[in-house]
Backbone as CSV, one residue per row, in Angstrom:
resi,resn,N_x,N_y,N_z,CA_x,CA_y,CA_z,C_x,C_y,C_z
1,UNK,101.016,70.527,91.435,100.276,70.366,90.189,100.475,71.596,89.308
2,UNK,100.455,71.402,88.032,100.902,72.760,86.417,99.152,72.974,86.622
3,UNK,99.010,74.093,86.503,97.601,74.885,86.414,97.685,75.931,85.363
4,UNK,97.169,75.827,84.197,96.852,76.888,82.940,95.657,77.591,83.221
5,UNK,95.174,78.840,82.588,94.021,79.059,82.615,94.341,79.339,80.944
6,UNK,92.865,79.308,80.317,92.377,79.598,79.102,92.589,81.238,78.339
7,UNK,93.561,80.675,76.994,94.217,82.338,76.906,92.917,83.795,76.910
8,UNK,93.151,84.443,77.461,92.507,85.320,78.049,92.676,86.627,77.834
9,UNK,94.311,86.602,78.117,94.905,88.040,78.594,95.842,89.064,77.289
10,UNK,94.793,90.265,76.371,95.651,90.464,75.427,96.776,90.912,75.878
11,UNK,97.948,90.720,75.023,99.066,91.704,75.543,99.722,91.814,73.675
12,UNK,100.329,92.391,73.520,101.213,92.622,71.862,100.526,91.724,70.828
13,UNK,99.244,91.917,71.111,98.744,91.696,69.580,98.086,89.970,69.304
14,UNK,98.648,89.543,70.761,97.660,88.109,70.744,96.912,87.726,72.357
15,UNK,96.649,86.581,72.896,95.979,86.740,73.852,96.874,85.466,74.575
16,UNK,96.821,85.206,76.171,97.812,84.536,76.550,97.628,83.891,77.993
17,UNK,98.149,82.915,78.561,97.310,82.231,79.124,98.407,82.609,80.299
18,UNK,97.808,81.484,81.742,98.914,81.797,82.512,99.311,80.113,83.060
19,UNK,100.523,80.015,83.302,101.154,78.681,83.800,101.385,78.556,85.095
20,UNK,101.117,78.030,85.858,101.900,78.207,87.163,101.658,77.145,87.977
21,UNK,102.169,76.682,89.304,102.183,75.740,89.910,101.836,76.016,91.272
22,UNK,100.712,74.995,91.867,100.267,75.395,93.302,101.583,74.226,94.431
23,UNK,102.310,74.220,93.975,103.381,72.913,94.464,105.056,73.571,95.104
24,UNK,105.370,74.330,93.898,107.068,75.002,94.269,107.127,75.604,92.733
25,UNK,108.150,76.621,92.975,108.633,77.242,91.550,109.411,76.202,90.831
26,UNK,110.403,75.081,91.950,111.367,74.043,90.840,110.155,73.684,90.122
27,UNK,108.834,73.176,90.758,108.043,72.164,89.513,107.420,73.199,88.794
28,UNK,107.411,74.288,88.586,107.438,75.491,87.773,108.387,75.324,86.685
29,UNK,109.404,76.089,87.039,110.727,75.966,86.365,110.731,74.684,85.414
30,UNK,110.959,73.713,85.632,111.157,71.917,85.378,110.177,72.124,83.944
31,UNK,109.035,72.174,84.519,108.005,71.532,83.878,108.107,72.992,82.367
32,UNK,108.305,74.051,82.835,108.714,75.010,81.677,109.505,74.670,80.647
33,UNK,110.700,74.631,81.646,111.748,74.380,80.296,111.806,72.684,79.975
34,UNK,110.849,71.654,80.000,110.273,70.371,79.286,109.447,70.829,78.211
35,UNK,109.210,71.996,78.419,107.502,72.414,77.781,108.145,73.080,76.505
36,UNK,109.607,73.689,76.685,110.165,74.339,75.879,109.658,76.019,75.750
37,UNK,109.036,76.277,77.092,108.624,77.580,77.701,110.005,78.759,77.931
38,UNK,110.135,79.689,77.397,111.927,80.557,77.724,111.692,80.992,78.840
39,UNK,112.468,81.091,79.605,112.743,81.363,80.889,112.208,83.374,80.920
40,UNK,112.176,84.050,79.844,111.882,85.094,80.169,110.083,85.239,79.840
41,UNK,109.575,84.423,79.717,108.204,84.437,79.897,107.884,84.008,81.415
42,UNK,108.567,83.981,82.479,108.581,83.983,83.447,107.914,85.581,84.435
43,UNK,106.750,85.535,85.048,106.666,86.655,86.071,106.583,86.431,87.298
44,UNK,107.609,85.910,88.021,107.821,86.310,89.299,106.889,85.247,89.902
45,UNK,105.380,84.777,89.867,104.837,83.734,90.271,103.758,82.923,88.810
46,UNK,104.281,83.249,87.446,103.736,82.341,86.549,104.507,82.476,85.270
47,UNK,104.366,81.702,84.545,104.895,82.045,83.280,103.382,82.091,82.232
48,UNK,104.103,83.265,81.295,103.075,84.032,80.416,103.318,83.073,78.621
49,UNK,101.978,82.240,78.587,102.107,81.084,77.164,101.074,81.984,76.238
50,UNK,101.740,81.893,75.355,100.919,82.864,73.971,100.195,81.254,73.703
51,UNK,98.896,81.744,73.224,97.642,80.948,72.859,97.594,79.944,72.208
52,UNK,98.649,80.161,71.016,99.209,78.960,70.046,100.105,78.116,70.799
53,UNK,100.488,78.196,71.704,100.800,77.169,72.861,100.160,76.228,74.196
54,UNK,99.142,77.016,73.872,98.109,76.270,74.752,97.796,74.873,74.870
55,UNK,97.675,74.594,73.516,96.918,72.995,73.478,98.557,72.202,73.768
56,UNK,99.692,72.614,73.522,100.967,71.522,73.749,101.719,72.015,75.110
57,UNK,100.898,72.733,75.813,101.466,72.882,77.401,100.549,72.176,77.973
58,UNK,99.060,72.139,77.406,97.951,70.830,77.653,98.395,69.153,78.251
59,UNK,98.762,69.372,76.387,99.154,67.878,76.551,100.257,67.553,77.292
60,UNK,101.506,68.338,77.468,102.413,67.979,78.231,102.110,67.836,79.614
61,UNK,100.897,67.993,80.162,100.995,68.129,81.461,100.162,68.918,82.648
62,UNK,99.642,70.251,81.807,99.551,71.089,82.697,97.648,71.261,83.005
63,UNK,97.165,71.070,83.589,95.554,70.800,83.926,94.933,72.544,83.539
64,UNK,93.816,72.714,82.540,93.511,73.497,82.211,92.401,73.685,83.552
65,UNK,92.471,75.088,83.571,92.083,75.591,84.800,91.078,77.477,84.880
66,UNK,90.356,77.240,85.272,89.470,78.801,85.055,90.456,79.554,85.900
67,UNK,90.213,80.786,85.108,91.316,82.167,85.838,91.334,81.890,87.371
68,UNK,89.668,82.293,87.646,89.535,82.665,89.520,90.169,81.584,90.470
69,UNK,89.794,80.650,89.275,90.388,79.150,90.265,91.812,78.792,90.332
70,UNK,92.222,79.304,89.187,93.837,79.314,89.442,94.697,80.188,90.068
71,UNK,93.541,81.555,89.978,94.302,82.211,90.919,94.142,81.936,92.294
72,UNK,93.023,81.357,93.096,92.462,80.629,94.309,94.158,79.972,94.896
73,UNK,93.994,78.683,93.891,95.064,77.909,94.272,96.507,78.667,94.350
74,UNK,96.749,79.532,93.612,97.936,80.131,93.723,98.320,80.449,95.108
75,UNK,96.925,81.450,95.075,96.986,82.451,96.523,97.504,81.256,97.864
76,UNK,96.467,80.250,97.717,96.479,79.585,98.624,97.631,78.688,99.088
77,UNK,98.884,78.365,97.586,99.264,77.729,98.087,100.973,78.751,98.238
78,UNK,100.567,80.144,98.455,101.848,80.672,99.209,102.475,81.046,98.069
79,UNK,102.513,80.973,97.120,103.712,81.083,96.308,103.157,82.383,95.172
80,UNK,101.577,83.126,95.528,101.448,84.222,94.981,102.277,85.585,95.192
81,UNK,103.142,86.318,94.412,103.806,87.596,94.516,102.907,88.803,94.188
82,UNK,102.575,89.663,95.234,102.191,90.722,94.394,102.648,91.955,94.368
83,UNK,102.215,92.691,93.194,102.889,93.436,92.961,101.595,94.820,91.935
84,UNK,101.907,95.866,91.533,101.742,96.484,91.225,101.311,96.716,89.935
85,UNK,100.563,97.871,89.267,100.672,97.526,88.139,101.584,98.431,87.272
86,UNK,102.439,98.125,85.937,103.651,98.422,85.644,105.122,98.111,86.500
87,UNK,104.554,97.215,87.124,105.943,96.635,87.886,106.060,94.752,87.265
88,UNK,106.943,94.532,87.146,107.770,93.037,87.173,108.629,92.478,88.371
89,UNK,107.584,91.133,88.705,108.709,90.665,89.256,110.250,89.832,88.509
90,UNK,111.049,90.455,88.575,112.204,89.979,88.095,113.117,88.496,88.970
91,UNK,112.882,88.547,90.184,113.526,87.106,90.486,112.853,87.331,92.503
92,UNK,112.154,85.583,92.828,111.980,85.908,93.910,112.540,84.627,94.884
93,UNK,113.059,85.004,95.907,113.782,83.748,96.834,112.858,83.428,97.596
94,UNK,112.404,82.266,97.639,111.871,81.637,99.262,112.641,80.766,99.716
95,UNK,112.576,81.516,101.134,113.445,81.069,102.577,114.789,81.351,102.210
96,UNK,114.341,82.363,101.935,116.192,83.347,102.170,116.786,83.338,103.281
97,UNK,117.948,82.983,102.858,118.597,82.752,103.935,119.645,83.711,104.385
98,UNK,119.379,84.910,104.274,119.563,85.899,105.146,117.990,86.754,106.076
99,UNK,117.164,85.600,105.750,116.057,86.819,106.411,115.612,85.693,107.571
100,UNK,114.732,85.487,108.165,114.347,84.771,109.462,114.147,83.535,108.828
101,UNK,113.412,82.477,109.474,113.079,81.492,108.901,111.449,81.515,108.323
102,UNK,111.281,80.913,107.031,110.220,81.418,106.067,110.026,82.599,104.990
103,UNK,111.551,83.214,105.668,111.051,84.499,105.178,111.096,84.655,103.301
104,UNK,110.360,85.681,102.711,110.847,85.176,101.328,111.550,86.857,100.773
105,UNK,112.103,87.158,99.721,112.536,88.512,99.124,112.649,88.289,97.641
106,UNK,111.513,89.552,97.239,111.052,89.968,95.816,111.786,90.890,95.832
107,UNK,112.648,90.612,94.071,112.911,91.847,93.437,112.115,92.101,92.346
108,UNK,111.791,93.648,92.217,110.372,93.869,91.534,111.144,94.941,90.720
109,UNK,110.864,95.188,89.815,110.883,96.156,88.844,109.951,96.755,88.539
110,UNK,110.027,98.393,88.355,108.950,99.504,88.656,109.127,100.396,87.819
111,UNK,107.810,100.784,87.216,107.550,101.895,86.353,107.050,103.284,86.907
112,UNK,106.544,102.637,88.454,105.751,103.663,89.180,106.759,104.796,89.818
113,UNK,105.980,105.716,89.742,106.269,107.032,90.198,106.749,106.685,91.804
114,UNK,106.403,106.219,93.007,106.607,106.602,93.814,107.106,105.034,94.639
115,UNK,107.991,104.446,95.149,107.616,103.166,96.089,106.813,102.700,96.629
116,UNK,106.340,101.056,97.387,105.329,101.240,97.999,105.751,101.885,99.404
117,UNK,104.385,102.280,100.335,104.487,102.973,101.710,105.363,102.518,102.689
118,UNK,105.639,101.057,102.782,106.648,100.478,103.497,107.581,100.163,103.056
119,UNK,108.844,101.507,102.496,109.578,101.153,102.054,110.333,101.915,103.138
120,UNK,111.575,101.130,103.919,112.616,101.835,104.884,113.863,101.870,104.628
121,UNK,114.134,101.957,103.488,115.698,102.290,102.895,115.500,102.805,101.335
122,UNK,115.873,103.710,101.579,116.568,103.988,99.287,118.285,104.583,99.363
123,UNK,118.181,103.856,98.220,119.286,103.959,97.694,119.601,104.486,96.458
124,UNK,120.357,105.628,96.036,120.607,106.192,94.572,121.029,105.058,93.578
125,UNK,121.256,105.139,92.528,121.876,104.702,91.590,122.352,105.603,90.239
126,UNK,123.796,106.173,90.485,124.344,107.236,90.047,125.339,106.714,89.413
127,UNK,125.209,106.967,88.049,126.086,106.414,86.734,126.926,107.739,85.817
128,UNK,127.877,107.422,85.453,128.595,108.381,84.625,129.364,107.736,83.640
129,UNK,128.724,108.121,82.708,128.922,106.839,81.583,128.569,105.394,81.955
130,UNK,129.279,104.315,82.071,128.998,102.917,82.213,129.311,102.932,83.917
131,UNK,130.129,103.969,84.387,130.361,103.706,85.632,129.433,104.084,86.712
132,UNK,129.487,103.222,88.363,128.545,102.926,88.866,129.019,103.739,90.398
133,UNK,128.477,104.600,91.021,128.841,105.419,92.012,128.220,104.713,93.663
134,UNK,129.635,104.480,94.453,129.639,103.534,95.255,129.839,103.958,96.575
135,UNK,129.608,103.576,97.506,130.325,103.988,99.117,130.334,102.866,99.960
136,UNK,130.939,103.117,100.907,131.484,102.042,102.060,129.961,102.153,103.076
137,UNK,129.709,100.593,103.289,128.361,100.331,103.939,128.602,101.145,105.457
138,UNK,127.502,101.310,105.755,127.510,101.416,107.591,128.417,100.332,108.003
139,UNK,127.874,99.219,107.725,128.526,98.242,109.083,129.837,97.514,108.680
140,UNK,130.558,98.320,107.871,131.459,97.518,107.460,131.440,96.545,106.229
141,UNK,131.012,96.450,105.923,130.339,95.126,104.734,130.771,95.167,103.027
142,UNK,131.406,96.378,103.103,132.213,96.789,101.742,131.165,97.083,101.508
143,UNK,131.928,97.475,99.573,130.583,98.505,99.013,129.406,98.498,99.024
144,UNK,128.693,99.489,98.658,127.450,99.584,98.292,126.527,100.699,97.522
145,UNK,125.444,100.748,97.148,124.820,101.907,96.682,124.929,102.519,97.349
146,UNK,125.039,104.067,97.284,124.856,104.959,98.531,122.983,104.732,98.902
147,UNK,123.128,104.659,100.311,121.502,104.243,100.887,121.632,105.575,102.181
148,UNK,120.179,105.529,102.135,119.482,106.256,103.692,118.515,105.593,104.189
149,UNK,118.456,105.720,105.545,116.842,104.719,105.968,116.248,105.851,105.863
150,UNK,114.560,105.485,105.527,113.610,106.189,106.002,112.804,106.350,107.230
151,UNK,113.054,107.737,107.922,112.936,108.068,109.051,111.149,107.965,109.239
152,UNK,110.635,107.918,110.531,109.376,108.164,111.272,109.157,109.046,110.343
153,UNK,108.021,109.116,109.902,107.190,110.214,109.384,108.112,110.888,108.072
154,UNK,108.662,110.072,107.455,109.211,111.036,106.091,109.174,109.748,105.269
155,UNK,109.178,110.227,103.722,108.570,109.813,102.780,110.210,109.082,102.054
156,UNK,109.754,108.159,101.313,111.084,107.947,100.662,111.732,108.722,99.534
157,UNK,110.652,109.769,98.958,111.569,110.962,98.212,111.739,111.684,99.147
158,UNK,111.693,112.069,100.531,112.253,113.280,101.186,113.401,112.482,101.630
159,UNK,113.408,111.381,102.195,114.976,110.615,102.526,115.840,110.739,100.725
160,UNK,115.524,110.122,99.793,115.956,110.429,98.361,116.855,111.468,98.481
161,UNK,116.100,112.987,99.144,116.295,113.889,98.871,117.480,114.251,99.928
162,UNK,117.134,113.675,101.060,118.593,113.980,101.796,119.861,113.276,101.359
163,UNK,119.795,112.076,100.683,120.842,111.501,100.636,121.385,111.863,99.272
164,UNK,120.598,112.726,98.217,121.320,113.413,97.330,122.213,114.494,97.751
165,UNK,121.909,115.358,98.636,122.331,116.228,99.720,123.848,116.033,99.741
166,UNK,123.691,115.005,100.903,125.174,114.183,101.248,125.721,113.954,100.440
167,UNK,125.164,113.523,99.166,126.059,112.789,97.843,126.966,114.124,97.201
168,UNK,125.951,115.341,97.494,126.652,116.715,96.829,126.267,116.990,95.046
169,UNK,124.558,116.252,95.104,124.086,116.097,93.873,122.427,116.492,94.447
170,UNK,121.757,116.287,93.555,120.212,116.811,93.854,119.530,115.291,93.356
171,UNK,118.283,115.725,93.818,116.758,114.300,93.276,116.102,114.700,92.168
172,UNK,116.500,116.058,92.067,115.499,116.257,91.037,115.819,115.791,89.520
173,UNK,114.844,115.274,89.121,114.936,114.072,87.531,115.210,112.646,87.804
174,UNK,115.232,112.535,89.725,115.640,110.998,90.051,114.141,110.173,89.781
175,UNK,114.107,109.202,89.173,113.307,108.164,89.000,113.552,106.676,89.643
176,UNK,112.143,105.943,89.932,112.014,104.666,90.598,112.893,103.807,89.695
177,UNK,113.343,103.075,90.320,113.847,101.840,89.096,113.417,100.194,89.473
178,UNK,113.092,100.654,90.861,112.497,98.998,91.204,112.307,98.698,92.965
179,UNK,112.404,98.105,93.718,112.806,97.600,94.870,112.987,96.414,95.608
180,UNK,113.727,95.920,96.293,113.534,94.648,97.198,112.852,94.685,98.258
181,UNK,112.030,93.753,98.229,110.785,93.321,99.358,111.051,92.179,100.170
182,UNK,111.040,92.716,101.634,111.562,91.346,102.414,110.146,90.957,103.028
183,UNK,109.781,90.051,102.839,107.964,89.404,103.272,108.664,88.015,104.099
184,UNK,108.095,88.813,105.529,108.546,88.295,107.081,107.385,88.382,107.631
185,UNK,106.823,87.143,107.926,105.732,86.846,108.567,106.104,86.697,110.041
186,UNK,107.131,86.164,110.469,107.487,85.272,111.373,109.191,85.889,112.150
187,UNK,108.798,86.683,112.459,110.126,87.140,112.730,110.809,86.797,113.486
188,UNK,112.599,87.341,113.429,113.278,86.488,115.130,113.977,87.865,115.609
189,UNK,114.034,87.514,116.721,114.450,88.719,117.703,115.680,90.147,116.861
190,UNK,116.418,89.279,116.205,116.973,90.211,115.873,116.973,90.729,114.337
191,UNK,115.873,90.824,113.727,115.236,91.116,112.644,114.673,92.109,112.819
192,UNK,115.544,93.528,112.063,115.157,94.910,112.451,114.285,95.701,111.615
193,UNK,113.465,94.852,111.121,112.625,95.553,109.783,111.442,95.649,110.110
194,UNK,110.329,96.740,109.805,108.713,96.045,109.904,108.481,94.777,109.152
195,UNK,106.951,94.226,110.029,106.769,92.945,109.154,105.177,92.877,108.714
196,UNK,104.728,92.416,108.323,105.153,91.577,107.155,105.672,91.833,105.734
197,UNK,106.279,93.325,105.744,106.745,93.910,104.084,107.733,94.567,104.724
198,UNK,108.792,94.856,103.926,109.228,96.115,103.970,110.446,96.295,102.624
199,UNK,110.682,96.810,102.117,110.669,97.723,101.033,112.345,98.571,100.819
200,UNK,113.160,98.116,99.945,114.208,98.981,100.027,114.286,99.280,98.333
201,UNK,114.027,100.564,98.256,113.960,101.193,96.643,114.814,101.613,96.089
202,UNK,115.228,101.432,95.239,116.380,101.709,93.907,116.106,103.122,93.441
203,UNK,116.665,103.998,93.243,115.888,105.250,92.021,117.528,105.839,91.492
204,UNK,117.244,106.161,90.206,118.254,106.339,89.412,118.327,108.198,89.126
205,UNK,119.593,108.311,89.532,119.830,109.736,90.006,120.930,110.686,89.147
206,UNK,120.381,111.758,88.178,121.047,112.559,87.700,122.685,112.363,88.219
207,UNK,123.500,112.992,87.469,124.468,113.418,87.989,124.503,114.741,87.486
208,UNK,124.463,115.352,88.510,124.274,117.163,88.430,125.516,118.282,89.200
209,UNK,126.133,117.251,89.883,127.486,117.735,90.763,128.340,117.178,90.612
210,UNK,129.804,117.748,91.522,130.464,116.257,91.979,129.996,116.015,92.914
211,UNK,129.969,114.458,93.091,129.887,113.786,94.079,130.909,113.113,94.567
212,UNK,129.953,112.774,95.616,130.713,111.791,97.241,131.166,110.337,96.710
213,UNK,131.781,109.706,96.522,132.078,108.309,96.624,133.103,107.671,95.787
214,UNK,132.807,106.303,95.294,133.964,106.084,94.224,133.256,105.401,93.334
215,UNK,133.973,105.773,92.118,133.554,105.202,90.899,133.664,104.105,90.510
216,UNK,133.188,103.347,90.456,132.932,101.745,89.856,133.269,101.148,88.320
217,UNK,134.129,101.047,87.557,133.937,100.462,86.061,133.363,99.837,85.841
218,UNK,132.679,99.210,85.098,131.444,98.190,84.586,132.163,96.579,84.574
219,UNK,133.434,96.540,84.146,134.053,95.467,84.286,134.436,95.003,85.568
220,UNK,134.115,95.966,87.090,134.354,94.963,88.207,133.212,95.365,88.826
221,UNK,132.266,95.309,88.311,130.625,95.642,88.729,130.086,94.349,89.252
222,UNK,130.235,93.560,88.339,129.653,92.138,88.353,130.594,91.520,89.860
223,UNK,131.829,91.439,90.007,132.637,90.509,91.079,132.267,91.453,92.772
224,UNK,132.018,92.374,92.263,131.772,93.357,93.661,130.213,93.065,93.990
225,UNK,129.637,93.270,93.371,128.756,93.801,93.553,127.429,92.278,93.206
226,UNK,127.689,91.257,92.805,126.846,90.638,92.175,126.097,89.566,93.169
227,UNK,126.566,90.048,94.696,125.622,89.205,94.991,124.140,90.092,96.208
228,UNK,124.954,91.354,96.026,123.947,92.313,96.491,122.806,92.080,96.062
229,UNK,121.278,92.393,97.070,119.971,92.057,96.755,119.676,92.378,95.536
230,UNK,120.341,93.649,95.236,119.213,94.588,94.325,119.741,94.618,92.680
231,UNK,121.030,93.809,92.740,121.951,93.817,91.777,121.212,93.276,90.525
232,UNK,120.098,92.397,90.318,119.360,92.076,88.927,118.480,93.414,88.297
233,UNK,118.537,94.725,89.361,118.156,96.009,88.851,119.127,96.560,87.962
234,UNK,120.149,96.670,88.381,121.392,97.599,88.195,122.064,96.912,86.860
235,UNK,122.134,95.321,87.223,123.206,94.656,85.702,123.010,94.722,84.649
236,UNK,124.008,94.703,84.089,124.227,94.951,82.245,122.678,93.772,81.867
237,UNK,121.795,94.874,81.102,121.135,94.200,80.106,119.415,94.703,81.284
238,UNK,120.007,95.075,82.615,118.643,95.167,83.405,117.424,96.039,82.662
239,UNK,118.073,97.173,81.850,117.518,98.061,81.542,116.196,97.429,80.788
240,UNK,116.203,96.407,79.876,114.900,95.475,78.859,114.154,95.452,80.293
241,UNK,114.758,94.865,81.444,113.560,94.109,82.445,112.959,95.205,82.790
242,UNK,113.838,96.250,83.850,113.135,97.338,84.080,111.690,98.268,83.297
243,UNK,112.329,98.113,81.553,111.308,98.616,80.932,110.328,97.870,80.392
244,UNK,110.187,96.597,81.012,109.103,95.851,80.839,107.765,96.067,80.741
């Protein structure tokens, strides 16, 4: 079922309701773009309708609904993301099918100073000019961001900080840019992550040395690199989402 609540929420100068579905994101999605809703009024678990749209997302369909109660049903029916405040969710998979079965993975976009606490990997993101600074994965798997896990008892800017180290560059002026969240309720034996969150953070890193790796052009960014988790952070144009 389409669940509205009553516009409510100021944001740029008008007030704005929320859309969302206690059913699946397709009857999300669907029922949006019928509604003639843009796909970037989309957050991660609703889409955001300015007020003068209210009464013709009504009639098309969507059951007007009190905030608490729509958020009730949301929660309840699984398909709530949360997240932070000054963060966006930018795109989220359920039943990814690289994670166990059920499992789902948020990419979030972040304004915040620090990751959340269960985050066990970061990764730099080190640019020089348009180009994108790369290294060969652990396991073989071709490129990647340069990454470190985060160890027992250390923080993800002190890992940050070692893997600037290695890079032969520093953290300092490195900023959050977002992270992927793998939400694993249900794990299988060989699923090496904590559960039910865990957290691999993006942060965008001076270039203050030379560094370790190889340089990337922007024109084979996209064929390398585009099906990596974290890649709707990094791509041409991410920068609008990020500064959402």
């Amino acid at each position: 079922m389409l669940l509205i609540d009553p516009p409510a929420w100021p944001a740029h100068g008008r007030l704005w309701s929320h859309l969302v579905s206690d059913t699946s994101f397709d009857e999300l999605h669907a029922f949006a773009e019928r509604a003639g809703i843009p796909r970037r009024g989309f957050e991660g678990d609703h889409y955001d309708v300015p007020e003068e749209r209210y009464d013709a997302v009504v009639a098309a369909g969507a059951v007007p609904t009190a905030g608490r109660e729509l958020l009730k049903r949301l929660q309840h029916s699984g398909l709530r993301i949360p997240k932070r405040k000054h963060e966006r969710v930018v795109m989220s998979t359920p039943d990814a099918p690289w994670l166990p079965t059920g499992g789902r993975a948020d990419v979030i976009a972040s304004r915040q100073d620090d990751p959340p606490p269960n985050t066990v990997v970061v990764r730099a993101v080190v640019r020089e000019r348009r180009s994108l600074l790369l290294g060969d994965r652990a396991d073989g798997g071709g490129l990647d961001l340069p990454s470190r896990e985060v160890a027992v008892g250390e923080t993800a800017r002190e890992a940050l900080h070692l893997l600037c180290e290695d890079l032969g560059t520093r953290a300092v002026g490195a900023q959050l840019l977002g992270y992927v969240r793998n939400v694993v309720r249900a794990p299988d034996a060989g699923y090496p992550w904590p559960v039910p969150f865990a957290c691999f953070a993006l942060f965008t890193v001076p270039v203050t040395d030379v560094v370790v790796g190889t340089w990337f052009a922007p024109e084979a960014q996209q064929a390398e690199l585009g099906e990596r988790h974290w890649w709707p952070l990094v791509a041409p144009g991410a920068d609008a989402v990020v500064g959402h």
